[in-house]
N, CA and C of each residue as an Amber inpcrd file, in Angstrom:
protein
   201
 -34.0310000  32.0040000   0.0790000 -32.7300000  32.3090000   0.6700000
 -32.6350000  31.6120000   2.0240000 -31.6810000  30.7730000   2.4240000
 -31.5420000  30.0570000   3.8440000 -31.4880000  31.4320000   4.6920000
 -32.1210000  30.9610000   5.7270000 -31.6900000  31.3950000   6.8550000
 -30.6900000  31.3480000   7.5230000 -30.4770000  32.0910000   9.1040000
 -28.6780000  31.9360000   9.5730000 -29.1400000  30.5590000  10.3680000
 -30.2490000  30.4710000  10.6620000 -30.3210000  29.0030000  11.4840000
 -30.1830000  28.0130000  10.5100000 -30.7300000  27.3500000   9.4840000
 -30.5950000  26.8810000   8.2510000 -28.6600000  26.5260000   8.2890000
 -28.2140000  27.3560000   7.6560000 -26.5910000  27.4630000   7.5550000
 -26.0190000  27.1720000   9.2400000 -26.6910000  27.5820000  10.0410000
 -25.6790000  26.8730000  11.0670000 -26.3570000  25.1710000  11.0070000
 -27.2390000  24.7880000  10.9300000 -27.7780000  23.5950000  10.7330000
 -27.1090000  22.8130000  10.0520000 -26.8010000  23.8560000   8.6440000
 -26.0870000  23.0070000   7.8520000 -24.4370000  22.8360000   8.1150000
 -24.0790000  23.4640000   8.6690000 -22.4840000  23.2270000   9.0660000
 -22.2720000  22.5460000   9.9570000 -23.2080000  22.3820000  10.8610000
 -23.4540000  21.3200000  11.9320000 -23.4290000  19.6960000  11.5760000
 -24.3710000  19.9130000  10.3690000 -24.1370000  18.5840000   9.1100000
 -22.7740000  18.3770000   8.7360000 -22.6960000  19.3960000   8.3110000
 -21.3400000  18.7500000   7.4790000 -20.0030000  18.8820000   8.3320000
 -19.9530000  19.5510000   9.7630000 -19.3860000  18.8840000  10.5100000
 -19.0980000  17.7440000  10.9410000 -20.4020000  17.0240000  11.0430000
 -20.7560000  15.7940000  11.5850000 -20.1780000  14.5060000  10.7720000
 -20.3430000  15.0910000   9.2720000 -20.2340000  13.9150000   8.0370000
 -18.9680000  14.0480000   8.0250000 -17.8390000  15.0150000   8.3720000
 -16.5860000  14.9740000   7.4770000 -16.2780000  14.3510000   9.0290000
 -16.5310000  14.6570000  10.4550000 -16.4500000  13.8980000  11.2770000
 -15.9860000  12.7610000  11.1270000 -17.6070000  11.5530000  10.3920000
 -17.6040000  10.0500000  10.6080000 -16.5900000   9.6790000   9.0990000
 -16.3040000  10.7090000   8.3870000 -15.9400000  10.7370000   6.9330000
 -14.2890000  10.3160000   7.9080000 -13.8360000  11.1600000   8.6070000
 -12.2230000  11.0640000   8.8870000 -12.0910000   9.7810000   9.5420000
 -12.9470000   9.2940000  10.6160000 -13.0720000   8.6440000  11.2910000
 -13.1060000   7.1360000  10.8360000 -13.4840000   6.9280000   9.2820000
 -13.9070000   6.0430000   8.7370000 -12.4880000   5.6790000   8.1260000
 -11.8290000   6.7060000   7.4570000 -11.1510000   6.7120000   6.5770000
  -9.7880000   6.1530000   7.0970000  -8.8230000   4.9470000   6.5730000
  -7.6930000   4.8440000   6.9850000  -6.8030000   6.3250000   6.7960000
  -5.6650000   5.8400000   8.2350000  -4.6520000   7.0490000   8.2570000
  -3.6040000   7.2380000   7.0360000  -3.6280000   8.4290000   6.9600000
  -2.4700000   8.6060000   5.2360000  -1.2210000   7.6300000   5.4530000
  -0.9720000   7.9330000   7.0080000   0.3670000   7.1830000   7.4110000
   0.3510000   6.1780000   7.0270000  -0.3650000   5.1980000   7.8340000
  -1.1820000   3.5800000   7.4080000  -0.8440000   3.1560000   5.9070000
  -1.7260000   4.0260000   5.1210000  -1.6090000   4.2450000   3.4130000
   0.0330000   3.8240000   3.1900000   0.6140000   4.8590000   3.5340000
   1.8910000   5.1470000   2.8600000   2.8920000   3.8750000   3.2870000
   2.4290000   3.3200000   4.9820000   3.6250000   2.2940000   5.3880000
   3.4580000   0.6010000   4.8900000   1.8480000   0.6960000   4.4090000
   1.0950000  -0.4050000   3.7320000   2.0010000  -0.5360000   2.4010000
   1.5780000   0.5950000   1.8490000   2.5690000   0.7390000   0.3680000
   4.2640000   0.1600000   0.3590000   4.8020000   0.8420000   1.4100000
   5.7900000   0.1930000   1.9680000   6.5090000  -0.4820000   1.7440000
   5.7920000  -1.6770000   2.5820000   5.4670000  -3.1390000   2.9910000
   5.4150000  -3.8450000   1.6140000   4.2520000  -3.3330000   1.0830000
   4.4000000  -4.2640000  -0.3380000   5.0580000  -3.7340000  -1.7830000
   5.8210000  -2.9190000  -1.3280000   6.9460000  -2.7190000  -2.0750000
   8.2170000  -3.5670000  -2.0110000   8.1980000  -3.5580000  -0.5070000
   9.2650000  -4.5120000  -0.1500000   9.3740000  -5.8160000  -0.5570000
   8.1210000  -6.1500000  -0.3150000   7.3570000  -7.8740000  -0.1900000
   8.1230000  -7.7590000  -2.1070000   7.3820000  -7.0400000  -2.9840000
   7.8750000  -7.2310000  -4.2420000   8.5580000  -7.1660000  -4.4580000
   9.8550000  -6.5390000  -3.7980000  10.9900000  -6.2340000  -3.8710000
  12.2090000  -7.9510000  -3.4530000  11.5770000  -8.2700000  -2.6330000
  12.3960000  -9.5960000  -1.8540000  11.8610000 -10.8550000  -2.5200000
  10.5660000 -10.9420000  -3.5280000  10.2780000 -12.1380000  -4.3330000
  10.2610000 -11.5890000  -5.4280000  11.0050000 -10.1990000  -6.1220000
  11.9210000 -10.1980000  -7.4860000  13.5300000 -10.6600000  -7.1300000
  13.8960000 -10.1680000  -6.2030000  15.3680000 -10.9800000  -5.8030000
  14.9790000 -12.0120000  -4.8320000  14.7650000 -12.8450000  -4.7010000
  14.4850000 -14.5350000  -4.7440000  14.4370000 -15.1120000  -6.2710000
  13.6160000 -14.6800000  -6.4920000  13.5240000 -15.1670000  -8.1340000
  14.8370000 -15.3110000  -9.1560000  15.5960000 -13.8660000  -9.0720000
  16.6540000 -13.8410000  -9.5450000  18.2310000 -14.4830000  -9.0400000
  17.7050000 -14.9630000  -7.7750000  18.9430000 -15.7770000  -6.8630000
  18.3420000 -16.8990000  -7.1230000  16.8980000 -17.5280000  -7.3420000
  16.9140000 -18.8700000  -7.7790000  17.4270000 -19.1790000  -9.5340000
  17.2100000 -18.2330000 -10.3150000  17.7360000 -18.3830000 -11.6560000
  19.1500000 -18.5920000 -11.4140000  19.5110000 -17.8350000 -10.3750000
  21.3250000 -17.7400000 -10.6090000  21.8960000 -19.0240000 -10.3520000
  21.2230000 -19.4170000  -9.3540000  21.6260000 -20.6750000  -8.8720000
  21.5030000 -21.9200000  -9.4350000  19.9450000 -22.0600000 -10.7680000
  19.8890000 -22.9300000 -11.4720000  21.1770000 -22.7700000 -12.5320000
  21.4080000 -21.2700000 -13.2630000  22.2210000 -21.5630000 -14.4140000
  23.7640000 -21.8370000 -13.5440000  24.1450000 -21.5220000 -12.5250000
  25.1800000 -22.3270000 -11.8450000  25.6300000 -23.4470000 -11.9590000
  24.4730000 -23.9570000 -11.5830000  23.9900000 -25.9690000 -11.4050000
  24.4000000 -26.5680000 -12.4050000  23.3900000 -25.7890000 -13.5380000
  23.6000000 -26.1360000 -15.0810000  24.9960000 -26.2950000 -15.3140000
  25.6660000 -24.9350000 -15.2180000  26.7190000 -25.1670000 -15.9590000
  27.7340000 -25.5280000 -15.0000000  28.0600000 -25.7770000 -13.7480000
  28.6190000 -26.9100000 -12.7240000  28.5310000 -28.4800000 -13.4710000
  27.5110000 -28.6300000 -13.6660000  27.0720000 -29.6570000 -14.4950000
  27.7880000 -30.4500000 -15.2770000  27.5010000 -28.9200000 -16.8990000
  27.8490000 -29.0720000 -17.8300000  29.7870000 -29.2200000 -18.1600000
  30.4100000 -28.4510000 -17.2530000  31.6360000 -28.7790000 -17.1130000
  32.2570000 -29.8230000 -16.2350000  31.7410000 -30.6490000 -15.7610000
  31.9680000 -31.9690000 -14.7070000  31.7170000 -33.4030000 -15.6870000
  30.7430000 -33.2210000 -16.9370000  30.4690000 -34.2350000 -17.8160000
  31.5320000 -34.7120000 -18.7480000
């Protein structure tokens, strides 16, 4: 059976670890504004993509009615 010194020893531990554990760990915030970011990023080179299609079948058919 631990002792009470033992158990404070050990909470002292695992003070310490969830300590360097938080310390280590990026902020949720960070997480969430990262996510963000590259939501956006995917968001602005799916519409690029779809404003360069628009603009080719434009061309095309600018084109095709000028011939």
């Amino acid at each position: 059976m631990p002792t009470p010194t033992t158990i404070v020893a050990d909470a002292a531990t695992l003070h310490a670890l969830l300590h360097v554990i938080s310390r280590e760990q990026p902020d949720l915030a960070d997480i969430q504004a990262q996510a963000r970011v590259t939501w956006l990023l995917h968001l602005a080179v799916t519409l690029a993509e779809k404003v360069a299609i628009g603009a080719d079948e434009l061309v095309t058919q600018l084109e095709a009615e000028g011939a």
